[in-house]
Each structure stands twice: as C-alpha cells, then as structure tokens.
C-alpha positions as CSV (number, residue, x, y, z in Angstrom):
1,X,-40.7,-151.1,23.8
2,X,-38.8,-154.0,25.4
3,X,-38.2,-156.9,23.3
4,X,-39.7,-160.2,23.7
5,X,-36.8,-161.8,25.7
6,X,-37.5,-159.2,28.7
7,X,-40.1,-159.4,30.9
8,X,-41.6,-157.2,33.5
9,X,-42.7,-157.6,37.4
10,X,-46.2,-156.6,38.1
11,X,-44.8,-153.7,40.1
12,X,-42.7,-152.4,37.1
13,X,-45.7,-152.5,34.7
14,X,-48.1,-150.6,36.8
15,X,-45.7,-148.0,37.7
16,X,-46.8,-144.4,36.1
17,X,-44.5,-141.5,36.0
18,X,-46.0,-137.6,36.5
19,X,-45.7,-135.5,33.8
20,X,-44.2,-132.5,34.6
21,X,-46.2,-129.1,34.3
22,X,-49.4,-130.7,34.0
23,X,-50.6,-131.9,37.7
24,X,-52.9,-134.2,36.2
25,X,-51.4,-136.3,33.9
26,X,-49.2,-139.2,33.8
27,X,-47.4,-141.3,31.7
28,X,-47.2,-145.1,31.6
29,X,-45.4,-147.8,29.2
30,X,-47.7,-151.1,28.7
31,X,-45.1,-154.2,28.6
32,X,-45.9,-156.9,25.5
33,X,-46.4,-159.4,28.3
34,X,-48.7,-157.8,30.1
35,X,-51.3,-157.6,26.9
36,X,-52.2,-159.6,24.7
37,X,-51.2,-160.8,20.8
38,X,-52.2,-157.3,19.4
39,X,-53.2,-155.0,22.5
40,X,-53.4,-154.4,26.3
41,X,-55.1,-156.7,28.8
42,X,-58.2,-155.2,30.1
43,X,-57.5,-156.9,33.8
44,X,-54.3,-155.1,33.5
45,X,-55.4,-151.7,32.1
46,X,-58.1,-151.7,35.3
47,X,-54.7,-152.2,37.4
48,X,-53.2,-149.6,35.9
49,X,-56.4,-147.0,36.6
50,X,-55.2,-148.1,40.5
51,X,-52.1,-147.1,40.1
52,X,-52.4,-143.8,39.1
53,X,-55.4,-143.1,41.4
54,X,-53.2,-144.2,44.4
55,X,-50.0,-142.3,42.7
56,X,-52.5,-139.1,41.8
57,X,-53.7,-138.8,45.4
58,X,-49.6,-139.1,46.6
59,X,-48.6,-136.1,44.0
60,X,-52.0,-133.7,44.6
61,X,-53.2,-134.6,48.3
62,X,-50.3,-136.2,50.0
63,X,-52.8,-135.0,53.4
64,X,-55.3,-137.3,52.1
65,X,-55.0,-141.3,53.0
66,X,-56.7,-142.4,50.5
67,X,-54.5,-145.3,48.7
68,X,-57.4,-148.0,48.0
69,X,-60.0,-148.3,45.1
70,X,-63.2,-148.3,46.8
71,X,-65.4,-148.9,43.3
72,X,-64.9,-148.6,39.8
73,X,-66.8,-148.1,36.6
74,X,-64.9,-148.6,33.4
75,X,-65.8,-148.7,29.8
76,X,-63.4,-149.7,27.4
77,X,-63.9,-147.4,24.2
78,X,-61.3,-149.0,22.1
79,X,-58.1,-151.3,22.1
80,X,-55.6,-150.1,24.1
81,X,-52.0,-150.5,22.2
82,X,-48.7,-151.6,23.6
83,X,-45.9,-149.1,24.6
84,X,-46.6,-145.6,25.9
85,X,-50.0,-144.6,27.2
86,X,-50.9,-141.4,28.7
87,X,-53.5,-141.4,31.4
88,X,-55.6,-138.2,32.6
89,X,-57.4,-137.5,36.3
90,X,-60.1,-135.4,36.9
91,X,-61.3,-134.6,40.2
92,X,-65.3,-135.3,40.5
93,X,-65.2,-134.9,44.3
94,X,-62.7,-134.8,47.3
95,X,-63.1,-135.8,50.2
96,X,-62.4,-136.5,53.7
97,X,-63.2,-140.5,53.8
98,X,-63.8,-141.2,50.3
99,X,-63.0,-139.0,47.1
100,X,-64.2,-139.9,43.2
101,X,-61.7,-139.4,40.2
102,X,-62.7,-140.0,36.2
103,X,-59.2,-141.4,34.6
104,X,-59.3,-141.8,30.7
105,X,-56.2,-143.6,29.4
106,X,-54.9,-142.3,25.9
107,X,-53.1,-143.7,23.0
108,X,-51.1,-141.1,20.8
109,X,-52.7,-140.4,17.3
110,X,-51.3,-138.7,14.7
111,X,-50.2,-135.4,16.7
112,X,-52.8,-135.6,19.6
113,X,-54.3,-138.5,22.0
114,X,-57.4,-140.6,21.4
115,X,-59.3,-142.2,24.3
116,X,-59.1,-145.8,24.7
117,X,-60.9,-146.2,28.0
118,X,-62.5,-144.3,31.1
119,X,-63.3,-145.0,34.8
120,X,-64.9,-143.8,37.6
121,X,-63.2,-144.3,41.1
122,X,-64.0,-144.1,44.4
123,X,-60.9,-143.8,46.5
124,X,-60.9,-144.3,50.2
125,X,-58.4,-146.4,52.9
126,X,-59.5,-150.2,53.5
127,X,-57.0,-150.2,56.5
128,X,-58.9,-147.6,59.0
129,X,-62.4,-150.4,58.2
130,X,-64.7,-147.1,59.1
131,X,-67.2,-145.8,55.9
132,X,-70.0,-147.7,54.8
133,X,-69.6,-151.8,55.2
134,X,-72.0,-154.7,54.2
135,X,-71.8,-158.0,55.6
136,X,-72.3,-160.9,53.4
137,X,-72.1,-164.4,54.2
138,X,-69.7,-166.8,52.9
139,X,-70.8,-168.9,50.0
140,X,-69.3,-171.9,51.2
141,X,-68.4,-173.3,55.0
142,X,-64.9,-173.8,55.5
143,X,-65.3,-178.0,55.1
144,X,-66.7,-177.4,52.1
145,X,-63.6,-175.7,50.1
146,X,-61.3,-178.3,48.7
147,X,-57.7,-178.9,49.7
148,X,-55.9,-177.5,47.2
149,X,-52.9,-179.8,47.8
150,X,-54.7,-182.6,48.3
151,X,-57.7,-182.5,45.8
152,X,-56.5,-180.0,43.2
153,X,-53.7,-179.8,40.5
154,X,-51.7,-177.7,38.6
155,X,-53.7,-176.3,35.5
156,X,-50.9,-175.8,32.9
157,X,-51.5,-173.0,30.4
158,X,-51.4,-173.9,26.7
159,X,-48.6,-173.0,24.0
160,X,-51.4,-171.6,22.1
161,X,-53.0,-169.4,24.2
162,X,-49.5,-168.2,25.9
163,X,-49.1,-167.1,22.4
164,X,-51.9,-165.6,21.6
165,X,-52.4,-163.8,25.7
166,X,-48.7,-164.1,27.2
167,X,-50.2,-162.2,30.2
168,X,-52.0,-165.8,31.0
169,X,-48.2,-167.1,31.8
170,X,-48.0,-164.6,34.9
171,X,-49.8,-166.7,36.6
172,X,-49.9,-170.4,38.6
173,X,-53.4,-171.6,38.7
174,X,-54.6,-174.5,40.6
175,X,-58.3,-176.5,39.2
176,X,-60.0,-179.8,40.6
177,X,-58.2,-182.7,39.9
178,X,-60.2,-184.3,37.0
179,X,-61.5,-180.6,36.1
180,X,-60.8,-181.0,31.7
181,X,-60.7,-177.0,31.9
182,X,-61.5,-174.0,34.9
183,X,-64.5,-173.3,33.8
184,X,-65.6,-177.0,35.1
185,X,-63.8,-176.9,38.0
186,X,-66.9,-176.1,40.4
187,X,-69.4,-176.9,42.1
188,X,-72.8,-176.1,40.6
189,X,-73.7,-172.5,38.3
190,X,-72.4,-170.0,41.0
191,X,-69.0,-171.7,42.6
192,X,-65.7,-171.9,40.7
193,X,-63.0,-173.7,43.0
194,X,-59.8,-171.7,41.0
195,X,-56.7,-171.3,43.0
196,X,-54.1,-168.4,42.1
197,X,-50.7,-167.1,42.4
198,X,-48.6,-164.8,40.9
199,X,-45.8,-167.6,38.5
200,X,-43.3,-164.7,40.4
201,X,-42.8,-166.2,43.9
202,X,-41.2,-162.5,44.6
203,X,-44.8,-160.8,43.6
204,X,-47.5,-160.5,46.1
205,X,-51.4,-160.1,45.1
206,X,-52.6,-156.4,46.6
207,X,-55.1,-154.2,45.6
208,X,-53.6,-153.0,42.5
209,X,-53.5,-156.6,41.3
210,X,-56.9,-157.2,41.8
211,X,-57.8,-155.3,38.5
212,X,-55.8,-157.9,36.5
213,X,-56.8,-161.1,38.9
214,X,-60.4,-160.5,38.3
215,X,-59.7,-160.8,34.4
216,X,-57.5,-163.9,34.2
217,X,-60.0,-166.8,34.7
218,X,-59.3,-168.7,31.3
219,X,-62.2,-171.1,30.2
220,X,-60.2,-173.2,27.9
C-alpha cells in the first residue's frame, strides 16, 4: 500500500489487472484515499464494479461493444479493506445489445477470499442510443437552476471529516451561497442545487465515475 504522502488519479484507482489462467478474475489495489478512515468507499467500490465489467467484456468478448453500465444492483456484505482486492465475473447472460454479469469483490482471509460485496450488471453501449429509452422531464426549467458563479460558493470540506473520509477531498463542490451545509442547499424536499468537480483539473467525470459521484453528497 502506498503511503499517505502519495495519492492516486481516479483512473489509477479504478484500474484492475487480469489474472492470468483464470479468465474471470481480476485483481485490483484500493488506494487509502480513495476509502475511508478504516475501509473502502462504497461510491468508489460501485466504480470499481464498472471497471471491471467494461475491462471483463475487453479480455472475454472484445466482439461485443458493450463498455457502459446499463443498471446495477449491489449489496454490500461487509467492509471492504484497503490494499489488494480480488474481484470475480460471472456470466448471467450475453448478449447482442445488452449482457448481465454478477461481480463479487473479495478480501483475502486467512488462506482463501471472503466476500465483501456483490452486483448485478447490465452492460450495454450508451453511444449507439438504440435499446429500451424512457423519457422523463426535467425537474426544473433552465431559469430556474442557479448560476453557479453568480449565486453559489465554494463549499470547503472540513479537517475533520478529510480525516476521517479523505476520499471527500477529491472533490470541488459548489452549494447556495448562504446554504450552512449541502443538505440545505435546495429548493424544497426533492431538489438539491450541488455542483461538482473532480479537485484534479486533469480528471474528467465518465461513467465509471458515476459510481463514486452518486456517493459523495456530504450532509455536514
């Protein structure tokens, strides 16, 4: 594991190796700034289930364009600890516009593995916009989103809770001006105006990062 001085790009954190002779698994390394005080991020561990779907379909069905999470069900079974991780794929179903995988992520115990968590994924390609689609209209019209120069601000993260999540410092998070924390920075029950970027100007939000993006709204 990387000490505490060295940090990691989004890109280098998500990356999962093959592991040779097996054709379905792969091996990963979780970064301590990626996680939190004692284990991984759950944001960041959905990520990772991306990554290796998108990587699995490269190594098994490089015929198949199918780079883009579709849906996902995860259940996380039990903390998820820092350094190496082995993740598993089995194929549920293949096919030619959308294919389903189950991916369990593994942490070593004792001389075997223990699952930590498991997904279902739909795979399929967002770029060809053919498959099943549902409209839904927009929440809000475009006058009614703020500025976010103008009438928001920067919401600074905490010592304490850079501490105790460091993953929360990857990003640059914009709130209402006046807001005292994100979780009032809306307008009524159902809309929260939250702005964010990766703190990496050289990082760009895909769809692998959307895993980890969904999980980093911080009510404090």
């Amino acid at each position: 594991m990387k000490s505490k001085s060295a940090t990691t790009s989004f890109a280098q954190a998500t990356k999962v190796t093959p592991i040779l002779g097996t054709g379905s698994e792969f091996e990963a390394n979780i970064p301590w700034d990626w996680s939190g005080e004692t284990h991984a991020h759950g944001g960041f561990i959905t990520s990772l289930l991306f990554s290796t779907a998108r990587v699995y379909f490269l190594s098994n069905h490089p015929s198949r364009s199918l780079p883009d999470p579709i849906t996902i069900h995860v259940q996380f079974l039990l903390p998820v600890e820092m350094g190496v991780a082995r993740l598993r794929v089995d194929e549920i179903m293949i096919g030619k516009r959308y294919s389903t995988l189950q991916i369990t992520v593994l942490n070593q115990k004792g001389s075997g593995h223990q699952s930590c968590v498991t997904a279902i994924i739909t795979q399929g390609n967002l770029s060809t916009e053919a498959g099943q689609n549902i409209d839904v209209p927009p929440i809000l019209s475009k006058k009614e989103i703020p500025d976010r120069e103008i009438a928001c601000e920067e919401w600074i993260t905490p010592n304490w809770l850079a501490k105790l999540l460091p993953v929360s410092s990857k990003w640059r998070i914009r709130t209402l001006k006046g807001s005292k924390n994100q979780f009032l920075s809306r307008k009524g029950l159902n809309v929260k105006y939250i702005w964010m970027k990766w703190a990496d100007e050289k990082e760009k939000l895909d769809v692998i990062s959307l895993g980890i993006l969904c999980d980093s709204s911080f009510d404090r």
